[in-house]
Wavefront OBJ file of the C-alpha trace (Angstrom):
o trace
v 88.514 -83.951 155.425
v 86.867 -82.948 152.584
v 86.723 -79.635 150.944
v 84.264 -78.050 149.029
v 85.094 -75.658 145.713
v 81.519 -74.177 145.959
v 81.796 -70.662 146.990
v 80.777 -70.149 150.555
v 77.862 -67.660 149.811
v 76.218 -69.974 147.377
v 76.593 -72.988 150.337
v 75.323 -69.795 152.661
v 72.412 -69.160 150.749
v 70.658 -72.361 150.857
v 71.437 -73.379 154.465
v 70.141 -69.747 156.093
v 67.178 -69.444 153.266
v 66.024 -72.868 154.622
v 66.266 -72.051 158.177
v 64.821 -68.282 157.184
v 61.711 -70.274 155.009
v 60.096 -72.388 158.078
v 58.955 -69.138 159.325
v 56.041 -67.930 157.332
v 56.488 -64.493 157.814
v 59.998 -64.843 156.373
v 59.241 -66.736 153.479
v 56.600 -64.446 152.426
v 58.995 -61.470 152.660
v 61.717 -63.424 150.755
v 58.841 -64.190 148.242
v 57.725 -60.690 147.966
v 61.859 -59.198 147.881
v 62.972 -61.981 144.912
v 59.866 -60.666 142.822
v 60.096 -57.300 143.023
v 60.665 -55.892 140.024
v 63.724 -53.631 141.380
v 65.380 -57.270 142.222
v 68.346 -57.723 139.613
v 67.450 -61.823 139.257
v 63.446 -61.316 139.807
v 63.417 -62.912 136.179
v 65.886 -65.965 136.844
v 63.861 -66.418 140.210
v 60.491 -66.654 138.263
v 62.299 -68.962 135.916
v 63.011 -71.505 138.597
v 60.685 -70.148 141.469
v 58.905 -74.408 141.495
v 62.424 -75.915 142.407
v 64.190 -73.226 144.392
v 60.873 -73.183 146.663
v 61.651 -77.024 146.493
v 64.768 -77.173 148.059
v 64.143 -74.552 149.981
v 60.786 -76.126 151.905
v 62.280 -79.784 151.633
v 63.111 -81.502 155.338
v 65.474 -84.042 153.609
v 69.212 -83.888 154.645
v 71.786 -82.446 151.565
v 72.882 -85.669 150.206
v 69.139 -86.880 149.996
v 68.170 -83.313 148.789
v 70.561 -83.853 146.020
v 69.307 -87.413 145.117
v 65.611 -85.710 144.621
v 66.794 -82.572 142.836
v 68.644 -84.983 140.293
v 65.253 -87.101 139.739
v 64.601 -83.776 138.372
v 67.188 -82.903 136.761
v 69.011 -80.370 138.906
v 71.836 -80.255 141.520
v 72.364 -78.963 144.566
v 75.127 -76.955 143.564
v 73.278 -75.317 140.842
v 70.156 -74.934 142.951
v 72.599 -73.367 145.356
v 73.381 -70.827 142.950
v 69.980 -69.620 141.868
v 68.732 -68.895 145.123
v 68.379 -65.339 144.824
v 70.541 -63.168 147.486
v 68.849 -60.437 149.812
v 69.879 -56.902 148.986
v 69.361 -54.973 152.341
v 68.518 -51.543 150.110
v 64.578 -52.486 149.601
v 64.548 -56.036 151.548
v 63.663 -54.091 154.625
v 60.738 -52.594 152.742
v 58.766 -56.221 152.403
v 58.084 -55.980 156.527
v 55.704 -53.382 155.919
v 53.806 -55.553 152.682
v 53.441 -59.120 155.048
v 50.844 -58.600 158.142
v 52.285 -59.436 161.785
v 51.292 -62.160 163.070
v 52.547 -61.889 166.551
v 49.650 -61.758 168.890
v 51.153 -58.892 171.167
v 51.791 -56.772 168.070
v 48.413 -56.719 166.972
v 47.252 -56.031 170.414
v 49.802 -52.680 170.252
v 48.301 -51.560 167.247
v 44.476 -51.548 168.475
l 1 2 3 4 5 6 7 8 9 10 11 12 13 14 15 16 17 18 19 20 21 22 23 24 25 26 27 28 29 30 31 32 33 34 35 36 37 38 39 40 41 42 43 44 45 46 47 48 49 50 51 52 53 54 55 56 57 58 59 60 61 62 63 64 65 66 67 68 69 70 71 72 73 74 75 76 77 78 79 80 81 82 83 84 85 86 87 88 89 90 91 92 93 94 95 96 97 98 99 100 101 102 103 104 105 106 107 108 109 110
């Protein structure tokens, strides 16, 4: 069996955002959370929005994600790590910025 020394919320982070980021409507709020300008690593985000969004959006398994993130120069593990986190404070504030797009909601709202 083989253990991993990554820290479990950076392993976390990337297998939930990838699951959270095939859902539009997530993505766009994770999108609109990471660059807010109250978020604390909006900047570091910015920096590597192109390759987070990347690994995030790619269908490959982890050890072929890895493979293409080191044809670019980058690691899982350290792509891992700059995946922004969610802060709960003003993340439940982007539901109100992204439109629904649940049919049934928009009928409630006529």
């Amino acid at each position: 069996m083989s253990l991993s020394l990554e820290p479990l919320d950076d392993i976390a982070r990337l297998r939930y955002g990838r699951i959270l980021w095939k859902n539009p409507t997530m993505r766009a709020r994770l999108i609109a959370h990471w660059t807010d300008p109250r978020h604390p690593y909006r900047d570091r985000f910015l920096a590597q929005r192109h390759i987070i969004e990347f690994a995030l959006s790619s269908p490959l398994p982890e050890p072929e994600l890895e493979t293409a993130l080191r044809e670019h120069g980058h690691t899982l593990r350290t792509i891992r790590r700059e995946i922004p986190p969610v802060f709960g404070q003003f993340f439940h504030e982007t539901q109100n910025l992204i439109p629904s797009h649940h049919p049934q909601e928009n009928q409630h709202q006529r």
